[in-house]
C-alpha positions in Angstrom: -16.1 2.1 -7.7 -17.3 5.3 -6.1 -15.8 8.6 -6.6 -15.7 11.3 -4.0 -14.4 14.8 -5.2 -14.2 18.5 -3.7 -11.5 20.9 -2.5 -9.4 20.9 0.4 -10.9 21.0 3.8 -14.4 20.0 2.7 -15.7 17.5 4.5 -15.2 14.7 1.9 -13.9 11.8 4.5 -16.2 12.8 6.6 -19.1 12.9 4.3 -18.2 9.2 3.4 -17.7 7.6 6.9 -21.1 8.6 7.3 -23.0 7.9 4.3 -21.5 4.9 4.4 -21.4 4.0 8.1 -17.5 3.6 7.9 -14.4 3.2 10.5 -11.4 4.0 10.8 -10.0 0.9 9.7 -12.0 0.8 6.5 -9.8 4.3 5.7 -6.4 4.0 3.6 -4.6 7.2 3.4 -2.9 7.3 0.3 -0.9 10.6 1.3 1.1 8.0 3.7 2.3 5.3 2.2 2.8 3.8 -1.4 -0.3 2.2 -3.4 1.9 -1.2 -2.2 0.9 -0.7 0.9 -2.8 -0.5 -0.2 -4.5 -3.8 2.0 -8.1 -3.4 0.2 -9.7 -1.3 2.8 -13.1 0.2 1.2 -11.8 3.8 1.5 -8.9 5.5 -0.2 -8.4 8.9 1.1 -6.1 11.5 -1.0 -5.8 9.4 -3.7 -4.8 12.5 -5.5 -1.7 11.8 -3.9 -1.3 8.7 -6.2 -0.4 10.5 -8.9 3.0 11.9 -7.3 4.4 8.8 -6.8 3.5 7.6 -10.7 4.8 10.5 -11.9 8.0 10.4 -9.9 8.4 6.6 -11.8 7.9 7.9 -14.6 4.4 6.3 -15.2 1.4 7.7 -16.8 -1.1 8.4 -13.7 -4.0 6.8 -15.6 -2.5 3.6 -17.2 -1.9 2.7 -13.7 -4.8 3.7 -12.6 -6.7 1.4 -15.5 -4.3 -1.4 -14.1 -5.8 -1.1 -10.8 -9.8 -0.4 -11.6 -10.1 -4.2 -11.2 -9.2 -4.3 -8.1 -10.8 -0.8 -7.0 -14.9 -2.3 -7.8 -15.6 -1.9 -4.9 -13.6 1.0 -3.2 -14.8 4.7 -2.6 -11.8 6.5 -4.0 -11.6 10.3 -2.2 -9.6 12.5 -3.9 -9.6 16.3 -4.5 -10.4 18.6 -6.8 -7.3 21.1 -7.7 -8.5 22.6 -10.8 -9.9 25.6 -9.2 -7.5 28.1 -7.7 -4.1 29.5 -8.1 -2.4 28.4 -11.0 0.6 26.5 -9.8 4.2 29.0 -10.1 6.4 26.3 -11.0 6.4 23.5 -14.2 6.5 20.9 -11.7 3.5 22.0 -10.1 1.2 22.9 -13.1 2.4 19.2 -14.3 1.6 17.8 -11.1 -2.0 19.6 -11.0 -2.5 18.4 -14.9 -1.7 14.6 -14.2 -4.2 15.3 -11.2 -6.8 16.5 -13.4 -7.1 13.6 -15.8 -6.3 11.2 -13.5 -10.0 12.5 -11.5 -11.4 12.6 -15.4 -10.3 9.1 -16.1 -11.5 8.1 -12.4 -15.1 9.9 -13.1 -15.6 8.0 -16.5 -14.9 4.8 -15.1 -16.9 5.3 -11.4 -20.5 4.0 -10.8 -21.3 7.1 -9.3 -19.7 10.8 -8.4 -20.2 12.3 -5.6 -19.0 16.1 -5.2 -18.6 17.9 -1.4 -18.8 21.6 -1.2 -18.8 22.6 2.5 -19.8 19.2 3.8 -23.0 18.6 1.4 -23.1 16.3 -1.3 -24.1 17.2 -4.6 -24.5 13.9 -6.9 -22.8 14.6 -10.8 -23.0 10.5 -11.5 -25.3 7.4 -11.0 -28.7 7.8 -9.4 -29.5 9.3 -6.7 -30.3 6.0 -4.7 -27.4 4.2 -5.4 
């Protein structure tokens, strides 16, 4: 698994359709549908927004997340970085940010390599620099 992380509006998906020579179709956009709906395309986009849904079950974000690593080998996983910022006014939203934050933690321990995007450039945190 590959991990793509940066803020909003930084030319993560972008930065991966072309590293990686992608399409469209290789693109799932977790902010749209339900991990369900999930059909093993290489790319997840916002898969930040994973974590909303598993917290609205009542799931822990990264228990779920370990149950689906097996099936994720393979995938780039796009998701962004929320930690910097505002802090979130309401509890629902600091809980949400949290959960966000150690799911991306839990993701970056268990990624071959981490790729951060500032501003469209890549900056590699994880794995060589070849890979």
């Amino acid at each position: 698994m590959r991990l793509i992380i940066g803020g909003y509006a930084q030319g993560r998906l972008a930065y991966v359709m072309e590293r990686y020579s992608l399409t469209e179709e290789d693109v799932w956009d977790a902010a749209k549908e339900p991990i369900s709906k999930w059909k093993s395309q290489r790319v997840i986009y916002h898969a930040e927004s994973l974590v909303s849904g598993w917290l609205s079950e009542g799931v822990n974000p990264c228990e779920a997340c370990g149950e689906l690593l097996p099936q994720w080998k393979d995938t780039i996983l796009i998701t962004q970085e929320v930690g910097c910022g505002l802090v979130p006014v309401t509890a629902k939203q600091r809980e949400w940010r949290e959960a966000v934050g150690r799911f991306n933690t839990y993701l970056a321990a268990n990624a071959q390599t981490v790729d951060r995007i500032c501003c469209g450039l890549s900056m590699r945190i994880k794995g060589k620099a070849e890979e």
